[in-house]
N, C-alpha and C positions, 0 to 999 in steps of 0.2 A: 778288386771285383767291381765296384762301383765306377771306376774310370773307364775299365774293357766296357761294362755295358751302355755305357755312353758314348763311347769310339764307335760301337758295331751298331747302338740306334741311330745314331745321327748321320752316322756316314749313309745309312740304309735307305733313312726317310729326307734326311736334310732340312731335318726339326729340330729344335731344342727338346731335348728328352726329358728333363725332373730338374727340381727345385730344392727337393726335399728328399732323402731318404729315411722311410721308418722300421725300424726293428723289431717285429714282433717277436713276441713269446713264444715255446713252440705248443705244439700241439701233440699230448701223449697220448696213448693207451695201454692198459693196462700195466702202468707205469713205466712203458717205454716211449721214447719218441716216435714220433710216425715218420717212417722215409719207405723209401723204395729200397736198399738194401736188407733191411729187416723182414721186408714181403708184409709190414703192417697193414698199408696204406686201404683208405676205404674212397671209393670215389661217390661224386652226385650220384650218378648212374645207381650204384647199388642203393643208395639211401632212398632215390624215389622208387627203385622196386618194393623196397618193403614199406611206400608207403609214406614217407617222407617229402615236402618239397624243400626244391631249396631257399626258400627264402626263409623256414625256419632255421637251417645251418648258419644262415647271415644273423637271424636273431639272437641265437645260442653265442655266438662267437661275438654280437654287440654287449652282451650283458656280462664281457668280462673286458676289463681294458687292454688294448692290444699289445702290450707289451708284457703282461700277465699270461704265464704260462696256463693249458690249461688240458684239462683230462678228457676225452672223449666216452662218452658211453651212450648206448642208442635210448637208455632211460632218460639222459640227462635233453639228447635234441629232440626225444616224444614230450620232455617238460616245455619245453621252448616253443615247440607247433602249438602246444594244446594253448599255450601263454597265446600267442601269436592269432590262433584261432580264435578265443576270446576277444579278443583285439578285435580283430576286422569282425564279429559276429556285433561287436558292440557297436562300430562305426554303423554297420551297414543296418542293424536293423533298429538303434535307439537315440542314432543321430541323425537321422531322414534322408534325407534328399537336399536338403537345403544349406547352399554352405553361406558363413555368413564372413565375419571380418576377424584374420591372426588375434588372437586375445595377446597386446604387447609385453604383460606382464612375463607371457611363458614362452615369449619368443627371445626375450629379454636371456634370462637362464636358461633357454639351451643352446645361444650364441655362448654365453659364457662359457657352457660345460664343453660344447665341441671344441671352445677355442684354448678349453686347458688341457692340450696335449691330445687332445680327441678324446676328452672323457665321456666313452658310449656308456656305460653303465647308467653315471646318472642320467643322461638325457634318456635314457628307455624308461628308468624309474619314473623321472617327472612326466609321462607321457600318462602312464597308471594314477600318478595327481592329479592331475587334471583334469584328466574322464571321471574324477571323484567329486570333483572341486563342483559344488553347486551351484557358486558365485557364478559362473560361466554359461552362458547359453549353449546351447545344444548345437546352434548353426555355428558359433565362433569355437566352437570345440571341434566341430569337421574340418575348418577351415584351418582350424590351430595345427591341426595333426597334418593335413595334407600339406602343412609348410616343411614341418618335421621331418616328412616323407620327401622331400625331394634334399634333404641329406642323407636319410637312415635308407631309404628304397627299401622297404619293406612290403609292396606293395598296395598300396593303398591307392597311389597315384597313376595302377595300373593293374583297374580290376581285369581285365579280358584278356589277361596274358599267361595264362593255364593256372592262373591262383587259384581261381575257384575248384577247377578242377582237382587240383592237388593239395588244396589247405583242408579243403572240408574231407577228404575222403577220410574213412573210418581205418584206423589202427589196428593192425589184430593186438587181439586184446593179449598176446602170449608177451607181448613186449610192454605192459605191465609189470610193476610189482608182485612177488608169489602171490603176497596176502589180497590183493587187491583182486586177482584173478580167481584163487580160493571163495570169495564171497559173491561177482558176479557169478560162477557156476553153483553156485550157494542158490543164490537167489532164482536164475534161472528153472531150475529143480524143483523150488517152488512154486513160483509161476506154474509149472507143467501141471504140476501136481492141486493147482488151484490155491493153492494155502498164501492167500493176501495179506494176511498180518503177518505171516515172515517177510515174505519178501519185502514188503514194507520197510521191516525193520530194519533189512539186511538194506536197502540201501538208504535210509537212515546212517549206518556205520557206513557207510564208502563215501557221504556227504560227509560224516565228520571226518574221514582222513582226508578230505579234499577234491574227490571224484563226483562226476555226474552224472547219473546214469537215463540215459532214454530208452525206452520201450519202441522198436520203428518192425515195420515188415522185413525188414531185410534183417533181425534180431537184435539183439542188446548192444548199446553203442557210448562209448564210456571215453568220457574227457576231463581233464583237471582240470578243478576250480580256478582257475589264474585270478580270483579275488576280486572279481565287480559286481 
């Protein structure tokens, strides 16, 4: 396989084609593999209809290493946008404007992590250190990430390229958890109904499983805690 496609690239372009072949894991659902004989197959196109972009797909699929098999479910890449979300909501509005100089120490570790086998888990991990890490200024933390970002391409290093369009857009909430969705129309209800100390409470319990909830004109708009 790997020689044919090396005959038909090079003869094509009269390039040297690859260096390196990597084997990834495959990619299931509903404990089956995804191919096109099965009629599994989900494409970009459906995932940003309902709502999805695809750089959250890219983030879902870095936070497992790529030879690790792995399960698809539309809960698991609405965890990864809402991560992902967090992310660049953090960059854009609690890191300024101002970018300052790569912090060596964290460029240090994630030359290591990419260079052991392309370990993307931990380099995502240490990205959420870092933006913790106090030691670090706020400009060398932009600057730290935006190095990160011309490996991982997560968009950071290319806000005007329909991210914003598509990262911030709202979820329906039906691609929630039941219980999650049970308590916004909980709360909702209340609201309608004026009753402030439930609904209070009620999203009191959706902060402690993890959700956020906002009050906007356009109705209730609900994201996971991704932990900053």
């Amino acid at each position: 396989h790997h020689n044919n496609e090396i005959a038909q690239s090079e003869s094509a372009t009269a390039e040297h084609f690859v260096n390196y072949w990597l084997h990834s894991g495959w990619v299931h659902t509903g404990g089956e593999k995804i191919s096109k004989s099965l009629g599994n197959t989900v494409t970009l196109k459906e995932l940003s209809q309902k709502g999805f972009a695809p750089f959250s797909y890219k983030y879902w699929l870095l936070t497992a290493h790529y030879r690790t098999p792995v399960n698809f479910t539309l809960p698991a890449v609405l965890s990864a946008q809402n991560a992902l979300f967090k992310l660049h909501r953090f960059v854009k509005e609690r890191l300024g404007d101002n970018r300052g100089y790569p912090n060596k120490k964290y460029i240090t570790r994630f030359k290591q992590f990419i260079e052991d086998d392309l370990d993307t888990p931990r380099a995502i991990a240490l990205i959420w250190e870092m933006l913790k890490d106090k030691s670090v200024k706020d400009e060398d933390k932009k600057a730290t990430i935006m190095e990160f970002d011309k490996v991982l391409d997560l968009g950071f290093n290319r806000p005007n390229e329909a991210l914003n369009d598509q990262i911030f857009r709202k979820i329906p909430i039906t691609e929630f958890p039941h219980r999650v969705q049970e308590l916004v129309y909980e709360r909702d209800a209340a609201r309608s109904k004026k009753d402030w100390a439930l609904a209070d409470k009620i999203r009191i319990q959706l902060e402690k499983l993890g959700y956020e909830v906002k009050d906007t004109p356009q109705g209730t708009e609900v994201s996971e805690d991704a932990g900053l």
